[in-house]
C-alpha positions in Angstrom: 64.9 40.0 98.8 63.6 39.5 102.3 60.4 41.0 103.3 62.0 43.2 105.8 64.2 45.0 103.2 61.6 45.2 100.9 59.8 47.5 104.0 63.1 49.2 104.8 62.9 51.0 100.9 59.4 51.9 101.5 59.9 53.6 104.5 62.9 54.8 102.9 61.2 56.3 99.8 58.4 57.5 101.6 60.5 59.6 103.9 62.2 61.1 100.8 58.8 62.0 99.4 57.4 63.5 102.5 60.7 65.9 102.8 59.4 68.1 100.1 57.6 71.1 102.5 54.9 72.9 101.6 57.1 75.9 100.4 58.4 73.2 97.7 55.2 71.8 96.7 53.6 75.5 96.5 56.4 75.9 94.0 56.1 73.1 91.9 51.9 73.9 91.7 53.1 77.8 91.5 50.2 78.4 94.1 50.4 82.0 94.1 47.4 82.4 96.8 48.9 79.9 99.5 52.1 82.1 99.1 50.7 85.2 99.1 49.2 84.4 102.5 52.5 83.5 103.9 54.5 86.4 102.6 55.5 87.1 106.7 57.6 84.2 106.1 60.7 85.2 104.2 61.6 81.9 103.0 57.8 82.1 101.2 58.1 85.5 99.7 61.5 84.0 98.1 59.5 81.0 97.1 56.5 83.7 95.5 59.4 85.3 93.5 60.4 82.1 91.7 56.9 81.2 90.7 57.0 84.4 89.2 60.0 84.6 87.0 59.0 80.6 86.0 56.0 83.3 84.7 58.3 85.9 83.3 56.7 88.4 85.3 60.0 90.4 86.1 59.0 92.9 88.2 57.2 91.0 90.4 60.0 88.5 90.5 62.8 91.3 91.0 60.5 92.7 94.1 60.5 89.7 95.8 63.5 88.1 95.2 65.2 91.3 96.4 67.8 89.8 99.3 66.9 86.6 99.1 70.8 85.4 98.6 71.4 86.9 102.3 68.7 84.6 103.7 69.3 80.5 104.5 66.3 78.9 102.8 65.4 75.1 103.3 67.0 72.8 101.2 63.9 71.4 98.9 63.7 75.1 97.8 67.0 76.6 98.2 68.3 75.8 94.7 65.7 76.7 93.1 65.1 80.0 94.5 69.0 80.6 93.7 68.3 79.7 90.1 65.5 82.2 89.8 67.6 85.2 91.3 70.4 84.6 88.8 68.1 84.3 85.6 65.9 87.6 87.2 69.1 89.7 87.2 70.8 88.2 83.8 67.1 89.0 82.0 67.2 92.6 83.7 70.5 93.8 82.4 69.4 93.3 78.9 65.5 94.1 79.3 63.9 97.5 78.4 62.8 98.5 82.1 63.6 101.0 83.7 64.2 101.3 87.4 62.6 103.3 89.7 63.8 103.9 93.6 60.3 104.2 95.7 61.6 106.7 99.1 58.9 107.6 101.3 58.7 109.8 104.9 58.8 108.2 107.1 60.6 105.6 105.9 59.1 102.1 104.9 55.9 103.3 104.3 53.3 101.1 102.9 52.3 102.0 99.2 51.0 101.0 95.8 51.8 101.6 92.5 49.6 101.8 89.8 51.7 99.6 87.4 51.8 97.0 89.7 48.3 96.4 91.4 47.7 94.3 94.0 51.3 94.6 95.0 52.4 96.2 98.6 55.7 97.8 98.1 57.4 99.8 101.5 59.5 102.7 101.0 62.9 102.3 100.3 62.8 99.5 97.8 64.0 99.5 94.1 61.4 98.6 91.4 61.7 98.1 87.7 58.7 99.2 85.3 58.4 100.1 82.0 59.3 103.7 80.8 56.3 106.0 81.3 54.0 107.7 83.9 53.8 106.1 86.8 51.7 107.4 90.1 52.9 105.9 93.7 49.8 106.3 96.3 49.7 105.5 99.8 47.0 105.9 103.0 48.3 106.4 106.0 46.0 107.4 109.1 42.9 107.8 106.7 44.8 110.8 104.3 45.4 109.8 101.2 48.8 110.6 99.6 50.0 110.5 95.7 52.7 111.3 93.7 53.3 111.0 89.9 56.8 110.4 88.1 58.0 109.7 84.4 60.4 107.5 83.9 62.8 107.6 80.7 63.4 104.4 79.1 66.9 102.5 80.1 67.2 105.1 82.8 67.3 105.0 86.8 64.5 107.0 88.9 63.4 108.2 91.8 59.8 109.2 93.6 59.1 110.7 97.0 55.9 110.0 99.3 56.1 112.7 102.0 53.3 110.9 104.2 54.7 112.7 107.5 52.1 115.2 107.8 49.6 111.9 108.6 51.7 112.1 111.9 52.3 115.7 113.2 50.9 116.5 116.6 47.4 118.8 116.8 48.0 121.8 117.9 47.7 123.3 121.6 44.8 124.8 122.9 44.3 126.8 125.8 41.1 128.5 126.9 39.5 127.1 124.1 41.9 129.1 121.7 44.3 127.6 119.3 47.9 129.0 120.3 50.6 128.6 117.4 53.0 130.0 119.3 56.3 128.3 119.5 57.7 126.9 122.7 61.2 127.8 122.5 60.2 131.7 121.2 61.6 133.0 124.3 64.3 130.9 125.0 67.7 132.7 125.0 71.1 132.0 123.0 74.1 133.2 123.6 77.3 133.0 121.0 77.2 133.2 117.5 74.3 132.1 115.4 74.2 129.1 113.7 74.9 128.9 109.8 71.9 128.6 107.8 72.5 125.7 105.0 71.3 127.5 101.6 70.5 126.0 98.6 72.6 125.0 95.8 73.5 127.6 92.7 73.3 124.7 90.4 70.6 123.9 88.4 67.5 122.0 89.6 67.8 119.8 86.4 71.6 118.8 86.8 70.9 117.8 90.2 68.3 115.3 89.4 65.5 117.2 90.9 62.7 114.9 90.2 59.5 117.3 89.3 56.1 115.9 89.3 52.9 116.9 87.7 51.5 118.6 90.4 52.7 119.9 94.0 56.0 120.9 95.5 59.5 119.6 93.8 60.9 116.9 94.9 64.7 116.3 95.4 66.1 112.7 93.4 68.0 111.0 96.4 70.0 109.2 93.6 71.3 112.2 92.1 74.8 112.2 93.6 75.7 109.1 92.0 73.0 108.8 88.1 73.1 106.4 86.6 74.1 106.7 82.8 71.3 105.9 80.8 72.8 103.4 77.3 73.2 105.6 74.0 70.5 105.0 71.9 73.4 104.1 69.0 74.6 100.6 67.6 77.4 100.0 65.9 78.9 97.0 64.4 81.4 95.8 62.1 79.9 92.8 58.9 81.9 90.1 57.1 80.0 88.0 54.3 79.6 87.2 51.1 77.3 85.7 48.8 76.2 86.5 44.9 77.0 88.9 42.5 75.4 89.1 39.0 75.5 92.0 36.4 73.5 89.9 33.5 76.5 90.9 31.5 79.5 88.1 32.8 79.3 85.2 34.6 77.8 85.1 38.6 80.6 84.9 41.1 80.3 84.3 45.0 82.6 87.1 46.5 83.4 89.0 49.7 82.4 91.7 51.6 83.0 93.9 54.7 81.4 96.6 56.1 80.1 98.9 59.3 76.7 99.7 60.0 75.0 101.6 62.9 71.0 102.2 64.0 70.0 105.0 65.5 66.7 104.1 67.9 64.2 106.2 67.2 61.9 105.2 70.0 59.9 102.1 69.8 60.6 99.8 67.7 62.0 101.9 64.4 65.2 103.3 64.4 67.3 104.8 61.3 70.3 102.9 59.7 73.3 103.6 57.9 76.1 101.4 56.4 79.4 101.6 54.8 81.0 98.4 52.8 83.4 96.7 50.1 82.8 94.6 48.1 84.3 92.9 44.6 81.4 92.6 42.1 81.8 90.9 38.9 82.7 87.8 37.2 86.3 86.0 36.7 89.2 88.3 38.4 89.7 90.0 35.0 86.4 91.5 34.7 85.9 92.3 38.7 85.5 95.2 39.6 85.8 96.7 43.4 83.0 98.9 44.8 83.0 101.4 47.6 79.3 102.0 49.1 77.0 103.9 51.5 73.8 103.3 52.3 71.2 105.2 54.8 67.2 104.1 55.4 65.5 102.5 58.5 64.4 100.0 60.1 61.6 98.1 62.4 62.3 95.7 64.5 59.3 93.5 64.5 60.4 90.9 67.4 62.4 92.7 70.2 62.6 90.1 73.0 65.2 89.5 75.6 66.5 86.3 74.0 65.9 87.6 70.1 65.6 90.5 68.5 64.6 90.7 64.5 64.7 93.7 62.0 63.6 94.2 58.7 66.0 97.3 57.1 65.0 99.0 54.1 67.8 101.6 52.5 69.4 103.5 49.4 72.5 103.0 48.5 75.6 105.3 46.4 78.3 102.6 45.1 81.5 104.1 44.0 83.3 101.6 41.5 86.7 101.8 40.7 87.1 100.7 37.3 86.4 102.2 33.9 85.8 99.6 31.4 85.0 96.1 32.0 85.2 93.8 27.9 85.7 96.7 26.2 82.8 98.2 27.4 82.7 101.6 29.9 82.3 101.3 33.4 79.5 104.0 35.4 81.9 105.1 37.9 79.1 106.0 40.3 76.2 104.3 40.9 72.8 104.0 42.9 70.9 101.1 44.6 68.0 99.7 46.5 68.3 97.5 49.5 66.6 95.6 51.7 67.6 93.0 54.6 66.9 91.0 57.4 69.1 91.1 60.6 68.3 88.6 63.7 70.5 89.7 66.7 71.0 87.8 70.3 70.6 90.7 72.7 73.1 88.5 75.5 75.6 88.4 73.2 77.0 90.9 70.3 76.5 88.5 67.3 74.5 89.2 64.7 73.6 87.6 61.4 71.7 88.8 58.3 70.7 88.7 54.6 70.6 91.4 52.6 69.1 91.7 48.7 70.6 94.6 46.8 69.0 95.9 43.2 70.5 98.4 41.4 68.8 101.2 40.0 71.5 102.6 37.3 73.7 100.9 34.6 76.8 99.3 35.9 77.8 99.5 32.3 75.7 99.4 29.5 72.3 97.4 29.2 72.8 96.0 32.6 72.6 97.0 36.3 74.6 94.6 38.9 72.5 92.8 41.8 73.9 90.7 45.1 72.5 88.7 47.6 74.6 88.2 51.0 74.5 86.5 54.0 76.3 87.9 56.6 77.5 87.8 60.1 78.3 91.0 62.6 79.6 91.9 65.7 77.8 94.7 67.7 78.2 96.8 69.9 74.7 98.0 72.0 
């Protein structure tokens, strides 16, 4: 290859190397500092949000990769940031925060909130935290202004900053007296009055009045249109099978179905029922088929937006319909211990589990049955 193609590459990959910006390479170091001092440059606020959902820092990354898909971004970072926005909104529709809708007077206002310091968030923009107290604070023309709200978990919120009082005129004075007298008192007005607007007979509560912990009520400018916030019930639907032994016949592998539901408690427990069939026994001529019910709770002791895993402790009733099994009588009804494990993909409704049953009373006598299944469930959350 001649020396001047050999040049002609360089130049060529050089080129390629120096079109990466600084926006790109602030990205790839996730500089957070060199960004930060850019953030009048939309394209680098954009950029700041993708470093931090590479962090998993979602409500950072959700506040500033808020309209970034209406913006045209360079190309070194464009795909990038585009990646980050869809992953941000897929992780927030199955995450446990709540969002909260930040509306201050006059509108735009500067402020801060306390779960996410350092930040500067203007009036008017949409936030997710987690579910608890939250306090939004702002200074405007040296008076300091607060305002506290809770937020519900999986719900939508709203907190008002009524700053306007920072910017109402002093008052007039005349002979070195303060006058508070109004300038159109003596105007005149002919016709009709005008209608006076009066409040609403309903209830402060069903309108979404938002009330804090201290100071005047505040109205929820999202209450026309609430948001429904997700029953705290799962229910699903369990086909498996697995083990069934008795000590008294042979051990089988055989079927089962059942419906379970949780109940969230709060938290990570939550109580849990269940309802199955199942065909317990040895060869066809000895199996028997068994109605049960079972109630208890749970933990789940990894609950992450990829994963979730419970461990489920309950009692169960087993109604059996059979009365004699080789000549020897059949307890119709019967009682049981169980314990299981459930792993569930919170972006889908699958679910998959094992479960260890003991019985606690003769299935007939000198022997109590016992199973061990492996299942897999559909959910609905």
């Amino acid at each position: 290859m001649s020396p001047l193609w050999i040049a002609a590459l360089l130049t060529a990959s050089l080129g390629g190397t120096a079109a990466a910006g600084p926006l790109a390479d602030a990205l790839a170091k996730a500089d957070i500092p060199a960004l930060r001092a850019q953030l009048a440059d939309p394209a680098a606020r954009c950029t700041l949000g993708a470093v931090f959902a590479k962090k998993q820092d979602l409500p950072r990354a959700a506040l500033y990769l808020d309209k970034c898909t209406d913006l045209t971004l360079p190309d070194d970072i464009s795909a990038e940031i585009a990646r980050a926005v869809r992953e941000t909104r897929k992780q927030l529709q199955t995450t446990e925060l709540s969002s909260l809708e930040i509306v201050t007077r006059p509108e735009g206002t500067p402020v801060a909130l306390d779960s996410m310091p350092g930040e500067q968030i203007s009036g008017g923009t949409l936030v997710w935290v987690k579910a608890g107290t939250h306090v939004v604070s702002a200074t405007v023309n040296g008076k300091k202004f607060a305002n506290t709200v809770d937020v519900k978990p999986y719900a939508r919120g709203a907190v008002i900053l009524d700053a306007s009082s920072a910017f109402a005129p002093p008052p007039k004075v005349k002979d070195g007296h303060v006058s508070f007298e109004e300038e159109s008192a003596l105007e005149k007005h002919d016709g009709q009055p005008k209608d006076v607007k009066r409040g609403s007979m309903v209830s402060k509560k069903l309108l979404g009045v938002v009330e804090p912990s201290g100071g005047e009520v505040l109205a929820d400018p999202l209450a026309s249109a609430p948001a429904p916030a997700p029953l705290p019930i799962w229910i699903g639907v369990r086909i498996g099978g697995g083990m069934f032994d008795d000590a008294a016949t042979t051990s089988r592998v055989r079927p089962s179905v059942g419906a379970a539901a949780r109940y969230l408690l709060g938290g990570p427990a939550f109580l849990s029922a269940r309802i199955d069939w199942s065909r317990r026994g040895g060869a066809a001529d000895t199996s028997i088929d068994v109605l049960g019910a079972s109630a208890g709770a749970g933990y789940s002791v990894v609950d992450a937006s990829s994963i979730g895993i419970a461990l489920i402790g309950q009692l169960r009733g087993d109604l059996r319909f059979a009365d004699t099994r080789n000549a020897m009588s059949v307890s119709r009804a019967g009682a049981s211990a169980a314990a299981g494990l459930e792993v569930a993909f919170p972006s889908t409704p699958l679910t998959a589990g094992v479960r260890f049953e003991q019985g606690l009373t003769e299935l007939v006598p000198g022997s109590r049955d016992r199973a061990l299944l492996v299942e897999l469930g559909l959910d609905w959350r």
